[in-house]
N, CA, C and O atoms as a Tinker XYZ file with bonds, in Angstrom:
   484  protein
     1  N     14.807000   33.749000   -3.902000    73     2
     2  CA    14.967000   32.917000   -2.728000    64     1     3
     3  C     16.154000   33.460000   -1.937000    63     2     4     5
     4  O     17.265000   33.683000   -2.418000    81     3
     5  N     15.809000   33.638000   -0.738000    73     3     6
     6  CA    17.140000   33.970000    0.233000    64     5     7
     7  C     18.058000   33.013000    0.368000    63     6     8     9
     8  O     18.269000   31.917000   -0.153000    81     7
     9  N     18.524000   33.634000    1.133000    73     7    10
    10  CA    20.271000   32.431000    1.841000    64     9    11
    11  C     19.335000   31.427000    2.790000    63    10    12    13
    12  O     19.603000   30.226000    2.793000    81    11
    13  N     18.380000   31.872000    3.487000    73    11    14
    14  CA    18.145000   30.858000    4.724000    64    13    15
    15  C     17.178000   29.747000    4.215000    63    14    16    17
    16  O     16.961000   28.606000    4.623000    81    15
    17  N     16.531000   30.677000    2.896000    73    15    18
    18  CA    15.568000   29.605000    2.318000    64    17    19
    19  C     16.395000   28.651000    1.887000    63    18    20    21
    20  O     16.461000   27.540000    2.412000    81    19
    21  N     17.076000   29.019000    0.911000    73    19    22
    22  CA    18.239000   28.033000   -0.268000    64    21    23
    23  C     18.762000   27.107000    0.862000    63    22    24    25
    24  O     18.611000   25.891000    0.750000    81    23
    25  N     19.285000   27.569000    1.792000    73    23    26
    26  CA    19.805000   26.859000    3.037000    64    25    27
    27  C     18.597000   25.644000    3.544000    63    26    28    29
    28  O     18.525000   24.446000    3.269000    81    27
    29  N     17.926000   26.312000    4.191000    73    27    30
    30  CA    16.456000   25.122000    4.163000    64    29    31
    31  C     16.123000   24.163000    3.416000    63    30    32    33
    32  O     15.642000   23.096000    3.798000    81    31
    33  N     16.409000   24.554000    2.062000    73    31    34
    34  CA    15.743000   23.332000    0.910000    64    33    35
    35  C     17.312000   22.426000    0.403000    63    34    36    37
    36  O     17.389000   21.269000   -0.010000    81    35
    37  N     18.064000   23.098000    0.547000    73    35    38
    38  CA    19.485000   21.928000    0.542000    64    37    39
    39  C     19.044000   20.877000    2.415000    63    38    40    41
    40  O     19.158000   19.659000    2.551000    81    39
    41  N     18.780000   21.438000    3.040000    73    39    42
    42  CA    18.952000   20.667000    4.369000    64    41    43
    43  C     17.753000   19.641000    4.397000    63    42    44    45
    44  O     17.862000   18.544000    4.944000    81    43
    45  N     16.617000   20.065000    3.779000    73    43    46
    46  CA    15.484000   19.068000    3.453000    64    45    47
    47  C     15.860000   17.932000    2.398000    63    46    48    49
    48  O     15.558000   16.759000    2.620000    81    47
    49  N     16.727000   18.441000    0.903000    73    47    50
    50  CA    17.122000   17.340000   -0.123000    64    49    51
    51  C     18.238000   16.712000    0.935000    63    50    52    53
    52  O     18.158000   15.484000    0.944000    81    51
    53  N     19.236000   17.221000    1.808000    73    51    54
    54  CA    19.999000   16.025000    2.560000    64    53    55
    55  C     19.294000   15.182000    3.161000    63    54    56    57
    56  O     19.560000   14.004000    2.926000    81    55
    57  N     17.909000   15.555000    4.353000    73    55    58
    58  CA    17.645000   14.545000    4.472000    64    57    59
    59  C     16.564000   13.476000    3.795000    63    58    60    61
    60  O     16.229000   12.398000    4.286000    81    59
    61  N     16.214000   13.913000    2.844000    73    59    62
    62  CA    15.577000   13.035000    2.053000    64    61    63
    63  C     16.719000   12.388000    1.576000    63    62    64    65
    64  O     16.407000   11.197000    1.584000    81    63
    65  N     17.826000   12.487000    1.178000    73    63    66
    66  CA    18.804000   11.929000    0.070000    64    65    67
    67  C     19.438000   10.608000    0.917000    63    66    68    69
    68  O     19.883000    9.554000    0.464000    81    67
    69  N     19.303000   11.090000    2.405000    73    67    70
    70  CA    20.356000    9.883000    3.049000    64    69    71
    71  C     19.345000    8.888000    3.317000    63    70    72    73
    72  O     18.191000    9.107000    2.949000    81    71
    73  N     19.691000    7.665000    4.002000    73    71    74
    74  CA    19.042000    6.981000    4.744000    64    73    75
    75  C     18.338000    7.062000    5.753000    63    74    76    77
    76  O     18.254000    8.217000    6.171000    81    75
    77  N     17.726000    6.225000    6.394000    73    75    78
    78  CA    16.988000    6.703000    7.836000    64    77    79
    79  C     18.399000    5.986000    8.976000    63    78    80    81
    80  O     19.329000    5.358000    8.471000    81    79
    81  N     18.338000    6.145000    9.957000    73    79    82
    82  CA    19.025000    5.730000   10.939000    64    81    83
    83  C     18.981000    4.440000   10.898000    63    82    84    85
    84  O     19.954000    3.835000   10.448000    81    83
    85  N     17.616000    3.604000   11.450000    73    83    86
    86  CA    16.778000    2.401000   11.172000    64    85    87
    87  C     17.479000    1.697000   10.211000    63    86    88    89
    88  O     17.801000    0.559000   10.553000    81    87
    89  N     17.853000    2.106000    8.942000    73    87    90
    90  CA    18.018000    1.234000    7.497000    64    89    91
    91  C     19.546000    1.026000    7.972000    63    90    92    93
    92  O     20.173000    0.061000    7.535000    81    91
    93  N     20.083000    1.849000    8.783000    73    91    94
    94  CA    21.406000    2.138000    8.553000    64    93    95
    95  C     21.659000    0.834000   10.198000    63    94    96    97
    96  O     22.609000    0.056000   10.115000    81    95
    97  N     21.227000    0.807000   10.815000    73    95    98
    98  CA    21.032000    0.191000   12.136000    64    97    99
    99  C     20.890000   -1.359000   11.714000    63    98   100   101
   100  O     21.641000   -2.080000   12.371000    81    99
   101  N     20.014000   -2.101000   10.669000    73    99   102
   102  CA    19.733000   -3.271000   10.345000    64   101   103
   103  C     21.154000   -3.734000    9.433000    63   102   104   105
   104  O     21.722000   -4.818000    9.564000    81   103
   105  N     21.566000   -2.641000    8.494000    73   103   106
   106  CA    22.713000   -3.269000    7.921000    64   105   107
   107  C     23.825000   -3.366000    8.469000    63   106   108   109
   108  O     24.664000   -4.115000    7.970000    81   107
   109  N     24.152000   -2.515000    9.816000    73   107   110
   110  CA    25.244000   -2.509000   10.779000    64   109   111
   111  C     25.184000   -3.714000   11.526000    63   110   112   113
   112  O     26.211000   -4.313000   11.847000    81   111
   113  N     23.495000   -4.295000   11.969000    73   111   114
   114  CA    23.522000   -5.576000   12.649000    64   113   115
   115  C     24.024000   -6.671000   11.970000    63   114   116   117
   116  O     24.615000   -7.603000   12.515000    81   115
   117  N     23.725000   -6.539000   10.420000    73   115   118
   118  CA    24.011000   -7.835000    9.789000    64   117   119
   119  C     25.554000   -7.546000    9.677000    63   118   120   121
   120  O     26.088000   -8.630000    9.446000    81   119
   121  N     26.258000   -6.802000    9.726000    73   119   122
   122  CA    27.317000   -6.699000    9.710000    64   121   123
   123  C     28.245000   -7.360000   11.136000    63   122   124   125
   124  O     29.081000   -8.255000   11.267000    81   123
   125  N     27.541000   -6.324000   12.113000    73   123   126
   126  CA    28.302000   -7.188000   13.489000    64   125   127
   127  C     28.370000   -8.646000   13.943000    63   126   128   129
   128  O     29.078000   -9.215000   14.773000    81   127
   129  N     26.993000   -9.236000   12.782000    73   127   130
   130  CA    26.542000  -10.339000   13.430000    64   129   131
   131  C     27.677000  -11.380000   12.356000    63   130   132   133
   132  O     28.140000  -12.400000   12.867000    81   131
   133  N     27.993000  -11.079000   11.121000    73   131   134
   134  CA    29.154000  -11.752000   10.280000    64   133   135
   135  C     30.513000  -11.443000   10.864000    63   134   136   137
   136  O     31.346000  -12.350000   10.875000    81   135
   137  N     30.838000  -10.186000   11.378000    73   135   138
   138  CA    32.221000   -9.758000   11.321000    64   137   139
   139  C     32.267000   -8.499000   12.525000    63   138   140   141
   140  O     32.032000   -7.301000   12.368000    81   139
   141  N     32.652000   -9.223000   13.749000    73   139   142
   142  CA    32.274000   -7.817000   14.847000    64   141   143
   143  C     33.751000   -6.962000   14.848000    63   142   144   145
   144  O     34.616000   -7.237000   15.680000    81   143
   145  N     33.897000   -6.157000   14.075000    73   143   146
   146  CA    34.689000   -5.575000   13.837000    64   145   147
   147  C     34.052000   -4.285000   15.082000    63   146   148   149
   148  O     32.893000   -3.961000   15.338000    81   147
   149  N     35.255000   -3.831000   15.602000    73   147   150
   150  CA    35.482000   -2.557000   16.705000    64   149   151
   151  C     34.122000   -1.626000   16.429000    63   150   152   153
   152  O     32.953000   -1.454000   16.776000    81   151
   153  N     35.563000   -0.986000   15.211000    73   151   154
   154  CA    34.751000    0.018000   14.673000    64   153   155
   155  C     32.718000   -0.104000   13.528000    63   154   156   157
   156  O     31.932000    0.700000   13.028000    81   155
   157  N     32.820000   -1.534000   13.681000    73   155   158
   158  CA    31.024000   -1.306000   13.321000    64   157   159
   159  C     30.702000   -1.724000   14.433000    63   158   160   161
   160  O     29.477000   -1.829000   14.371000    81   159
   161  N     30.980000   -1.983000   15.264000    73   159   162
   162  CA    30.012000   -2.231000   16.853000    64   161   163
   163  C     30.079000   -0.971000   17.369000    63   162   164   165
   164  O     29.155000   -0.785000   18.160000    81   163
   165  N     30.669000   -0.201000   17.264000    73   163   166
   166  CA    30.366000    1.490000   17.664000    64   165   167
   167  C     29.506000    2.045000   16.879000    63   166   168   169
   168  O     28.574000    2.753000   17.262000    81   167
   169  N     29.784000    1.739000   15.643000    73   167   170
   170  CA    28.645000    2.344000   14.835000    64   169   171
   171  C     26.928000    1.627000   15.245000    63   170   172   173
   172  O     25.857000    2.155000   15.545000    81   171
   173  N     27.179000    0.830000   15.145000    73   171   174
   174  CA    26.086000   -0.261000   15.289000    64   173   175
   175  C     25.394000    0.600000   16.804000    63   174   176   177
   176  O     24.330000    1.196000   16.977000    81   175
   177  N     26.644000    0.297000   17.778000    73   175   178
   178  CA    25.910000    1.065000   18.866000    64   177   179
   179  C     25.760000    2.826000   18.856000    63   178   180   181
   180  O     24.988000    3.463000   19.573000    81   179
   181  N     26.372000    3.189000   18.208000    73   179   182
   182  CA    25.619000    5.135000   18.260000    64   181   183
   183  C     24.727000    5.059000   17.356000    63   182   184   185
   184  O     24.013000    6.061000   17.389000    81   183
   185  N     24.262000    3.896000   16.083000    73   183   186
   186  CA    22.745000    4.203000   15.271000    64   185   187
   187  C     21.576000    3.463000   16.476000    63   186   188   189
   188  O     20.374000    3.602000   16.249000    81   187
   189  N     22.042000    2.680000   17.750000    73   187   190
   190  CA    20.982000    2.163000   18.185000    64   189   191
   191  C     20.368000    3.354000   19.325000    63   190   192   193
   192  O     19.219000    3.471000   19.750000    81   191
   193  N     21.575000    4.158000   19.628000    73   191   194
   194  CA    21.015000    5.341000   20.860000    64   193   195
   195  C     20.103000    5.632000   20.024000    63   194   196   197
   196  O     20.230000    5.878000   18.824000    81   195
   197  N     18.654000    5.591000   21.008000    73   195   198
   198  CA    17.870000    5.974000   21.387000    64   197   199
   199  C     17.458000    7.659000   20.451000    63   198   200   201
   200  O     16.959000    7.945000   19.363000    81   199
   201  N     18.017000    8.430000   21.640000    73   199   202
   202  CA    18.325000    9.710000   21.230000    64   201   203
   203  C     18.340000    9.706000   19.655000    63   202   204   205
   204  O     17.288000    9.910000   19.048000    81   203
   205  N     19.779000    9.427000   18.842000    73   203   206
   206  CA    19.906000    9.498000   17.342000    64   205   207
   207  C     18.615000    8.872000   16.797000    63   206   208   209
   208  O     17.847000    9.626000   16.199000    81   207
   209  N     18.319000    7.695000   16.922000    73   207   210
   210  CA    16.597000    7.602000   16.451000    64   209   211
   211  C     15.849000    8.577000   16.109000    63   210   212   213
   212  O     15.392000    8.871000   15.004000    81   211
   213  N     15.695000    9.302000   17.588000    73   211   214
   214  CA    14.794000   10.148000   17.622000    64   213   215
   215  C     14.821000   11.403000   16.909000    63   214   216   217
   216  O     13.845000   11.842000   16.300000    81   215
   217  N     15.966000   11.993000   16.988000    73   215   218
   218  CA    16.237000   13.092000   15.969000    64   217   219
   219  C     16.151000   12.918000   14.590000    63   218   220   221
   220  O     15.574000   13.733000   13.869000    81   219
   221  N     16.757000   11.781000   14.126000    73   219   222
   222  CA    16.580000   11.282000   13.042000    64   221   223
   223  C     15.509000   10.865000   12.409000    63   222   224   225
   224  O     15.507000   10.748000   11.183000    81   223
   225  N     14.551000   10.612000   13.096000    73   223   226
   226  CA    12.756000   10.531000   12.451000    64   225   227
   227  C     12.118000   11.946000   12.967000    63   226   228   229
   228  O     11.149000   12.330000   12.311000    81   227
   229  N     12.533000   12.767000   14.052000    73   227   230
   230  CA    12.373000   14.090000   13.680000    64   229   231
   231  C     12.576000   15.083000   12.563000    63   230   232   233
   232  O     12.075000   16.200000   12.433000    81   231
   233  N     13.316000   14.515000   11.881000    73   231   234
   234  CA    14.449000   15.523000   10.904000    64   233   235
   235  C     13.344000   14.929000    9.778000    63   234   236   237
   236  O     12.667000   15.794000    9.222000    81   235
   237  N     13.135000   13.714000    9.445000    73   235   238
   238  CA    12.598000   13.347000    8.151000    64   237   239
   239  C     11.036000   13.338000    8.236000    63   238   240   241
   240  O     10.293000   13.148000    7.273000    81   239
   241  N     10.736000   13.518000    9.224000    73   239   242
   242  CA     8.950000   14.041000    9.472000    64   241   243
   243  C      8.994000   15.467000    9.480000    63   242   244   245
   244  O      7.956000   16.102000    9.296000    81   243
   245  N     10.122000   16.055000    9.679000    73   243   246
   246  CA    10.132000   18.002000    9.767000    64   245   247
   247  C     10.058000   18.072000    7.983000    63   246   248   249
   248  O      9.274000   18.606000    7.198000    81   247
   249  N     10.676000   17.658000    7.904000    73   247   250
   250  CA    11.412000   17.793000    5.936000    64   249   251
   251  C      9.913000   17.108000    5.079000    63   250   252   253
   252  O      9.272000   17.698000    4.209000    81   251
   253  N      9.652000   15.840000    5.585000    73   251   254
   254  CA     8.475000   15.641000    4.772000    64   253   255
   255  C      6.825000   16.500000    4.598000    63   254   256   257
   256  O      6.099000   16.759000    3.638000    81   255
   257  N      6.749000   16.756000    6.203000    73   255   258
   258  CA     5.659000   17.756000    6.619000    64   257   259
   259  C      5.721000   18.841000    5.449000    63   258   260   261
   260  O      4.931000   19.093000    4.540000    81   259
   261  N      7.298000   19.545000    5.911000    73   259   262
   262  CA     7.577000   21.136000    5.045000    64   261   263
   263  C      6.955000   20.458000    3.539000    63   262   264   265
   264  O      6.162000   21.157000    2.908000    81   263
   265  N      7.230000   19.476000    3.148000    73   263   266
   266  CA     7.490000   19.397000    1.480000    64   265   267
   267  C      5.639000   19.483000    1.153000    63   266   268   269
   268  O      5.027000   20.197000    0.359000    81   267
   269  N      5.192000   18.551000    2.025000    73   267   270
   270  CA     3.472000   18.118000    2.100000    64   269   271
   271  C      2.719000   19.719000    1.706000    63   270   272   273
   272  O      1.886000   20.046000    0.861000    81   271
   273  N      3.292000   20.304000    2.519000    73   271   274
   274  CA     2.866000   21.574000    2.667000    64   273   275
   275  C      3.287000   22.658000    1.889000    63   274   276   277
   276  O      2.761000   23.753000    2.089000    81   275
   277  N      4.378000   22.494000    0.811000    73   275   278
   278  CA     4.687000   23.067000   -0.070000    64   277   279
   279  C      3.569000   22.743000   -1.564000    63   278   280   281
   280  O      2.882000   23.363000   -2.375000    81   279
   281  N      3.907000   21.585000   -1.274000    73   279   282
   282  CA     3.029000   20.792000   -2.766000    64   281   283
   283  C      1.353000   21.092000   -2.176000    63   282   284   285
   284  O      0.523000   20.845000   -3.051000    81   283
   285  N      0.851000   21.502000   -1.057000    73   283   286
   286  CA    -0.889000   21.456000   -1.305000    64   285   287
   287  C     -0.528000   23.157000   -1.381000    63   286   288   289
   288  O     -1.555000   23.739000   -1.729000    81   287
   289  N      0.377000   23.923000   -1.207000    73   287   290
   290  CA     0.163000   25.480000   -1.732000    64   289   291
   291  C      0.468000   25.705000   -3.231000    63   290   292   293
   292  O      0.033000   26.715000   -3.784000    81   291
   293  N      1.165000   24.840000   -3.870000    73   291   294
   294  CA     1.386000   24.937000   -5.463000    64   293   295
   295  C      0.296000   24.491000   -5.748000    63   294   296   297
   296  O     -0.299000   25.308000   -6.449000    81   295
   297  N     -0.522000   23.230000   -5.485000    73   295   298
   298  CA    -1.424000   22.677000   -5.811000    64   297   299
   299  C     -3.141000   23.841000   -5.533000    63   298   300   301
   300  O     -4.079000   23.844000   -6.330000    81   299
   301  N     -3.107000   24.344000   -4.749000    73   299   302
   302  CA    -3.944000   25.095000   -4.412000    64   301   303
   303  C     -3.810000   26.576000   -4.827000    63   302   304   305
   304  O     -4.799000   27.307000   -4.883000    81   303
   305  N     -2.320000   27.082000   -5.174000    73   303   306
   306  CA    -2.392000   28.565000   -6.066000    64   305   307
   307  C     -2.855000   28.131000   -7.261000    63   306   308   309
   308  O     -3.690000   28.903000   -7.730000    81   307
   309  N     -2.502000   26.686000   -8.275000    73   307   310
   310  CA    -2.807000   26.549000   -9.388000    64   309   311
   311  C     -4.179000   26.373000   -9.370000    63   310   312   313
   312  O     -4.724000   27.086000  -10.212000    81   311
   313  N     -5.011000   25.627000   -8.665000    73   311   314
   314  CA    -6.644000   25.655000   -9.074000    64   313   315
   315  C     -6.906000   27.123000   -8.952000    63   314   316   317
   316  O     -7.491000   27.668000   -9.888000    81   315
   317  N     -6.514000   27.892000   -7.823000    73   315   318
   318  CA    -6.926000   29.196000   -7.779000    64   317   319
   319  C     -6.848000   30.250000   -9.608000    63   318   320   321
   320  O     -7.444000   31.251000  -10.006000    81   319
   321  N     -6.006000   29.511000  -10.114000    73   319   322
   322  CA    -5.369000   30.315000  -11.241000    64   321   323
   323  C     -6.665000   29.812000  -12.271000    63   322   324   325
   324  O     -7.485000   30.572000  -12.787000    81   323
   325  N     -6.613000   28.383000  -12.413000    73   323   326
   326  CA    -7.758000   27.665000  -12.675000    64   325   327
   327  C     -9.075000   28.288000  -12.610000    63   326   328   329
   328  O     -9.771000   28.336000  -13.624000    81   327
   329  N     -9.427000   28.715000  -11.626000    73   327   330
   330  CA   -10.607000   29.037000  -11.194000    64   329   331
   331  C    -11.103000   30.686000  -11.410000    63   330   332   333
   332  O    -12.227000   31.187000  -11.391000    81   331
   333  N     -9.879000   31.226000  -11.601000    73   331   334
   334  CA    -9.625000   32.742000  -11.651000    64   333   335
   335  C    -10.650000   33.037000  -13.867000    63   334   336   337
   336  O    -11.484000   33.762000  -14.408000    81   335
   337  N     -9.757000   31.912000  -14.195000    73   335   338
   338  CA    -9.279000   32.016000  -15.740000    64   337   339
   339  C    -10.942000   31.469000  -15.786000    63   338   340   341
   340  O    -11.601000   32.096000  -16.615000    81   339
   341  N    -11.605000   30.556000  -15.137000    73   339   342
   342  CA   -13.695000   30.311000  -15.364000    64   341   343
   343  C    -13.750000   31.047000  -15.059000    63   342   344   345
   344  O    -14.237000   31.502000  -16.094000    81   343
   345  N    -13.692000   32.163000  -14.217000    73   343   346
   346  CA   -14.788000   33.265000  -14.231000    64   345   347
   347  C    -14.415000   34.407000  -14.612000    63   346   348   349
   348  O    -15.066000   35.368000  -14.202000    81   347
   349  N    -12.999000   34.690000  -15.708000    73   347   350
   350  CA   -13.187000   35.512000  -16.390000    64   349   351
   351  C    -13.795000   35.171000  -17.470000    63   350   352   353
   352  O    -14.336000   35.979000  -18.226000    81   351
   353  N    -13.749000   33.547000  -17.691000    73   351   354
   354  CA   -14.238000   33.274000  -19.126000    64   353   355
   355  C    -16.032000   32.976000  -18.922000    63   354   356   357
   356  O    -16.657000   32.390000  -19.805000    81   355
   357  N    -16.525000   33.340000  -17.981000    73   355   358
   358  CA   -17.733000   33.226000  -17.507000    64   357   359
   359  C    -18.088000   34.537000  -17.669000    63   358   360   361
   360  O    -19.009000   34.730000  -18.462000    81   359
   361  N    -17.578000   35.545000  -17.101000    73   359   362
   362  CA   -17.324000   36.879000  -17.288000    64   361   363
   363  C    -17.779000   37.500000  -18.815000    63   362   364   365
   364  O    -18.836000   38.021000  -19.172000    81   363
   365  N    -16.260000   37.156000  -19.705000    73   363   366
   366  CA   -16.680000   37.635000  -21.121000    64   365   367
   367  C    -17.839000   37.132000  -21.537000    63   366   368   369
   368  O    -18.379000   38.032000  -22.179000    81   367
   369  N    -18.847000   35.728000  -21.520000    73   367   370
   370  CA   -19.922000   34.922000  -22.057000    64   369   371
   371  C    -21.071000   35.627000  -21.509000    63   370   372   373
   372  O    -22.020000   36.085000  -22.146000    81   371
   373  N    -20.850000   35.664000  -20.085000    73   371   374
   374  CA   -22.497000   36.260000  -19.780000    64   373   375
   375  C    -22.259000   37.906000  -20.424000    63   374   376   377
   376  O    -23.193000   38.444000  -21.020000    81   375
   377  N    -21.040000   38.566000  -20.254000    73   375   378
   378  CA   -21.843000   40.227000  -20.682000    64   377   379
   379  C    -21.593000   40.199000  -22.365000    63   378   380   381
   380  O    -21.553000   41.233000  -23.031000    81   379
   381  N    -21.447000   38.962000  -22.883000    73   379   382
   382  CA   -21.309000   38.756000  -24.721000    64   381   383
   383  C    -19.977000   39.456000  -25.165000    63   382   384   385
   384  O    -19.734000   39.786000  -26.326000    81   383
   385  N    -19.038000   39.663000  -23.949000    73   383   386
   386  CA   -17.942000   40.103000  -24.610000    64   385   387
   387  C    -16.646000   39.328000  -25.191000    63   386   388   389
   388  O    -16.619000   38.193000  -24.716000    81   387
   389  N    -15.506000   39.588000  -26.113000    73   387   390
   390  CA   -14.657000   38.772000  -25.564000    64   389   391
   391  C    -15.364000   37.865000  -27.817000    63   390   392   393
   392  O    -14.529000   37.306000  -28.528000    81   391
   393  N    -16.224000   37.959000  -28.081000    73   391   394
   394  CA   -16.086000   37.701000  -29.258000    64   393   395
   395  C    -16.808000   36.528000  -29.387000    63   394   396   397
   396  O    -16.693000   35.967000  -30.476000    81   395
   397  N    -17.444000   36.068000  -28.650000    73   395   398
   398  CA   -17.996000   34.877000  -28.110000    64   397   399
   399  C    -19.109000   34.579000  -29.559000    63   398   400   401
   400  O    -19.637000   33.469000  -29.621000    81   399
   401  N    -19.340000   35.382000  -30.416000    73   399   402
   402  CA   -20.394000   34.811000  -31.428000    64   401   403
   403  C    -21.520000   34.971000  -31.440000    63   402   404   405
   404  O    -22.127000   34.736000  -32.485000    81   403
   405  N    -22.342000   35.511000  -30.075000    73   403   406
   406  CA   -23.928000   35.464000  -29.635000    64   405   407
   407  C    -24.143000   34.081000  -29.088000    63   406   408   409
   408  O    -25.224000   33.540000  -29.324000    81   407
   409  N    -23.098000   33.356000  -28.279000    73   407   410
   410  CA   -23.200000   32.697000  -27.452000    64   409   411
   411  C    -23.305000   33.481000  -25.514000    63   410   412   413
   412  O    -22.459000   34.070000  -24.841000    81   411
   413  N    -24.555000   33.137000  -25.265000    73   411   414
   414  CA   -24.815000   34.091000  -24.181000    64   413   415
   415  C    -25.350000   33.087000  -22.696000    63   414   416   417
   416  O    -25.186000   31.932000  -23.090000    81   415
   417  N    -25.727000   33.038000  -21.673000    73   415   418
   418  CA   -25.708000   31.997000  -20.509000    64   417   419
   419  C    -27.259000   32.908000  -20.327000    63   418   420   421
   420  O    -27.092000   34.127000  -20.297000    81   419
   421  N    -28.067000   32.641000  -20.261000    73   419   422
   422  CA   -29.221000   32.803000  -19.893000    64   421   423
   423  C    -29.853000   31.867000  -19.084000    63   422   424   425
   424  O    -30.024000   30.663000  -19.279000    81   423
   425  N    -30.302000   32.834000  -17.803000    73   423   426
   426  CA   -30.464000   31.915000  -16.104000    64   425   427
   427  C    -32.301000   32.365000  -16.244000    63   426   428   429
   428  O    -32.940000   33.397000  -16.453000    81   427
   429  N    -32.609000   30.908000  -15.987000    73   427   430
   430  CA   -33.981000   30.840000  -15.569000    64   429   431
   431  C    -34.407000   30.906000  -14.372000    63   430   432   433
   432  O    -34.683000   29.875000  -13.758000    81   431
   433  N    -34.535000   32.111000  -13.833000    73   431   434
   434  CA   -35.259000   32.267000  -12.325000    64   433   435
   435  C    -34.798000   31.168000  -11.628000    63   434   436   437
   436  O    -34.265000   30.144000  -12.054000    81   435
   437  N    -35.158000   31.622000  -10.129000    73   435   438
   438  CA   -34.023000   30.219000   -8.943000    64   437   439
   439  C    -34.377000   29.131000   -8.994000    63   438   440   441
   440  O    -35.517000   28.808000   -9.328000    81   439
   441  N    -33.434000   28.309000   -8.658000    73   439   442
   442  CA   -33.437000   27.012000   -8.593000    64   441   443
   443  C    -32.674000   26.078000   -9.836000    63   442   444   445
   444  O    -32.154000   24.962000   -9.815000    81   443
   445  N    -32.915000   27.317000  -11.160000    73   443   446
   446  CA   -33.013000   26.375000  -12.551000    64   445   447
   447  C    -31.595000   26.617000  -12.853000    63   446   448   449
   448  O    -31.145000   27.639000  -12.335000    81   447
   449  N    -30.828000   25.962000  -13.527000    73   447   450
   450  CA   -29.233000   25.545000  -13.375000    64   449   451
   451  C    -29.112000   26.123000  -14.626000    63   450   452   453
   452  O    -29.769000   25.648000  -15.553000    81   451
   453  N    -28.171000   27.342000  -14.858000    73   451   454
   454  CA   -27.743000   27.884000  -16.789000    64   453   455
   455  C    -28.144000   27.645000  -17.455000    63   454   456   457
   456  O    -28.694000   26.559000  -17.274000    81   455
   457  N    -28.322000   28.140000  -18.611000    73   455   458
   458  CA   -28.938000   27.525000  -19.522000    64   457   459
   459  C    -28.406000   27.545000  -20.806000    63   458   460   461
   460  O    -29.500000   27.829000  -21.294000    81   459
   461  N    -27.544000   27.480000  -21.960000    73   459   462
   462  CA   -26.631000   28.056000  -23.307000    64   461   463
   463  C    -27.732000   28.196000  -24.424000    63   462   464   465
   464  O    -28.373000   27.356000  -25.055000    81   463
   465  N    -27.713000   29.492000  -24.431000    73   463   466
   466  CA   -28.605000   29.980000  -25.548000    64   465   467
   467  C    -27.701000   30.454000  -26.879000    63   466   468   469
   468  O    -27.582000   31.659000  -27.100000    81   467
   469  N    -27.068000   29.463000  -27.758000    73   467   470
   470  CA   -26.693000   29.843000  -29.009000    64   469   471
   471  C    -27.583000   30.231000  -30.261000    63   470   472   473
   472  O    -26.911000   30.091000  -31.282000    81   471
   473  N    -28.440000   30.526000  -30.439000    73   471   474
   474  CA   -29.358000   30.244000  -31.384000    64   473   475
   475  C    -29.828000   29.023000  -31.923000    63   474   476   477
   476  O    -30.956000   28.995000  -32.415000    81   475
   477  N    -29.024000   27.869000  -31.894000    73   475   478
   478  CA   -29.954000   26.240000  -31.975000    64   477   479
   479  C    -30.991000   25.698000  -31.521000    63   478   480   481
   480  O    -31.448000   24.684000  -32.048000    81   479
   481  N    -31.659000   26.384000  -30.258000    73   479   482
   482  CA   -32.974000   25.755000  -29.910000    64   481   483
   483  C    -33.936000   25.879000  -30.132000    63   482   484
   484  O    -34.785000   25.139000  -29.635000    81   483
C-alpha cells in the first residue's frame, strides 16, 4: 500500500469514527436551549451552516460509497477464486485425473443435465 492509499483509508476510518454534523447540531441545541453559553451558540451556529452540512454528508457518502465498493471487489475476487477452484475440480473429474477413483461426469447429448457415473448404477 502506498502513502496516498494508507493516507485515504486513515481519512475514510476518521470519518467513519466521528460523528455526523447533524448528531453534533441536536446535542449543541439541547445544550443552548439549557445553558446559552457564548461559546456553544457559535458552535451550535457553525454545525447549523448550511455549507458544513453539506460537506459533511459529502465526506461520509464519499467514504461509505469507497468502502461499498471495496467490499463487492473482495466479495467478487473471492467467488471468482471460488469458481476458479469448480472448474479445476470439474476439470480433474471429467478427464479422470487428479485420483478421482473412476468417478467420471458423463453428458447425455443436449438438453440432458450431467450425469455421475461411479459404477453404482
Amino acid at each position: 500500500m502506498d502513502e496516498a492509499m494508507a493516507s485515504a483509508a486513515r481519512w475514510r476510518a476518521q470519518v467513519r469514527s466521528r460523528g455526523s454534523v447533524e448528531e453534533d447540531r441536536k446535542a449543541l441545541t439541547r445544550l443552548v436551549e439549557y445553558d446559552s453559553d457564548p461559546f456553544e451558540t457559535e458552535l451550535y451556529e457553525q454545525s447549523s451552516d448550511p455549507q458544513i452540512r453539506l460537506v459533511d454528508k459529502a465526506e461520509r457518502s464519499s467514504a461509505g460509497q469507497y468502502d461499498r465498493r471495496l467490499r463487492r471487489l473482495r466479495e467478487r475476487a473471492e467467488r471468482a477464486k471460488v469458481d476458479q477452484r469448480l472448474r479445476d475440480m470439474h476439470g480433474m473429474i471429467s478427464s479422470g485425473g487428479g485420483g478421482g477413483g473412476g468417478v467420471r461426469v458423463v453428458r447425455r447429448g443436449r438438453g440432458h443435465s450431467p450425469v455421475r457415473n461411479d459404477g453404482l448404477l
